[in-house]
C-alpha positions as MATLAB code, in Angstrom:
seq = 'XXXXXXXXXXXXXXXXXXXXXXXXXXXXXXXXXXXXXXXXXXXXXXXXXXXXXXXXXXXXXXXXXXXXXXXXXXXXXXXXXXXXXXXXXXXXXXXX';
ca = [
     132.887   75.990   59.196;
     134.933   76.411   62.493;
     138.189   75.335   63.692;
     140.276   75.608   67.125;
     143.830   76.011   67.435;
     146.289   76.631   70.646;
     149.020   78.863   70.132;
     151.883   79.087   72.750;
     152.123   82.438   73.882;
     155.608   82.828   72.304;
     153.728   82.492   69.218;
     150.958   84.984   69.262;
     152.541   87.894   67.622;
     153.459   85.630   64.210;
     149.271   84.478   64.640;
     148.325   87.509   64.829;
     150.171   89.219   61.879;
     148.824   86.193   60.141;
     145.238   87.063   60.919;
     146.474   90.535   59.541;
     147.160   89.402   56.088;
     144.990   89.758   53.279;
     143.832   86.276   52.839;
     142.908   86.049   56.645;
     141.021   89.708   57.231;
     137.664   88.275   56.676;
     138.354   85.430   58.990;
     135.971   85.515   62.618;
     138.502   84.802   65.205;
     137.786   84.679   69.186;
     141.004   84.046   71.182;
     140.628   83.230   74.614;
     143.416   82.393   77.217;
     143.823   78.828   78.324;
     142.717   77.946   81.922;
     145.357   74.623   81.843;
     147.797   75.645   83.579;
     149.516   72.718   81.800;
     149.089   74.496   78.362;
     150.093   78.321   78.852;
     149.214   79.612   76.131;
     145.981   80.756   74.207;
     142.930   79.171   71.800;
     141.936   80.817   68.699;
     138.519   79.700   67.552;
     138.203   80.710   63.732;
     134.954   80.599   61.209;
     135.322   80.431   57.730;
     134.991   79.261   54.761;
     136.998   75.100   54.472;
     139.007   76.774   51.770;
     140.257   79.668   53.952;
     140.707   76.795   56.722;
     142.977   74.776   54.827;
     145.055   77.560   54.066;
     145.360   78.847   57.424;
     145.559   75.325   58.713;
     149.007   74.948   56.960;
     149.774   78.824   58.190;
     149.774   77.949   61.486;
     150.704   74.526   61.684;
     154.002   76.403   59.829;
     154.195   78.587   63.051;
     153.966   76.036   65.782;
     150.179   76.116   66.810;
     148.083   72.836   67.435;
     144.597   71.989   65.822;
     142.463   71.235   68.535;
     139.775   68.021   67.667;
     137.372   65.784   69.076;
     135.840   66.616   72.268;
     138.322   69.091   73.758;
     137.326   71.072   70.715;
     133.870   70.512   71.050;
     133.925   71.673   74.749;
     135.725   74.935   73.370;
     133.551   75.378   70.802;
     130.454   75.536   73.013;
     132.254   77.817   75.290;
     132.842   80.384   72.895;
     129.301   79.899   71.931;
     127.237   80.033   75.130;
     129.890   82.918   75.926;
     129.062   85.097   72.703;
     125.598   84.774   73.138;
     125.354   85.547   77.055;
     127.315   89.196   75.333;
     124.717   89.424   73.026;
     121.613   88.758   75.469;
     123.011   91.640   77.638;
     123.239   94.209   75.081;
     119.763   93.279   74.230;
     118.904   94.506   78.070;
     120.657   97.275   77.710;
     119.185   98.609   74.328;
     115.952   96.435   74.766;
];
């Protein structure tokens, strides 16, 4: 399972001493800078278990950041996707 979240930058050293805690370590988190220049800040797109969501859903809502839903998650979502895979296609070429 997979969530979004944006963080304003003047939160992003409290998320990431978050993702430093024990119960987070395991979590898969891509953050990528927003392009709105209307919402400075970053996205953190997080995989997990829905238990370990919920819990760092309430971490972070604690801390400021936003759950991102509906389609302007989707459109992150695939981002992140399409942009992870594109990596992992060109390593292929290079070790292939």
């Amino acid at each position: 399972m997979d969530s979004v979240y944006f963080c304003k930058q003047e939160i992003g050293k409290d998320v990431a001493n978050v993702l430093k805690e024990d119960n987070f370590r395991h979590i898969s988190g891509i953050v990528r800078d927003s392009s709105n220049p209307e919402r400075k800040g970053y996205f953190l797109y997080a995989e997990t278990t829905p238990e370990d969501l919920k819990l760092l859903d309430e971490k972070l809502k604690d801390l400021g950041a936003e759950k991102v839903e509906g389609e302007e998650e989707k459109k992150i979502v695939d981002a992140i996707k399409a942009e992870e895979e594109n990596a992992a296609s060109g390593m292929g070429m290079i070790f292939g």
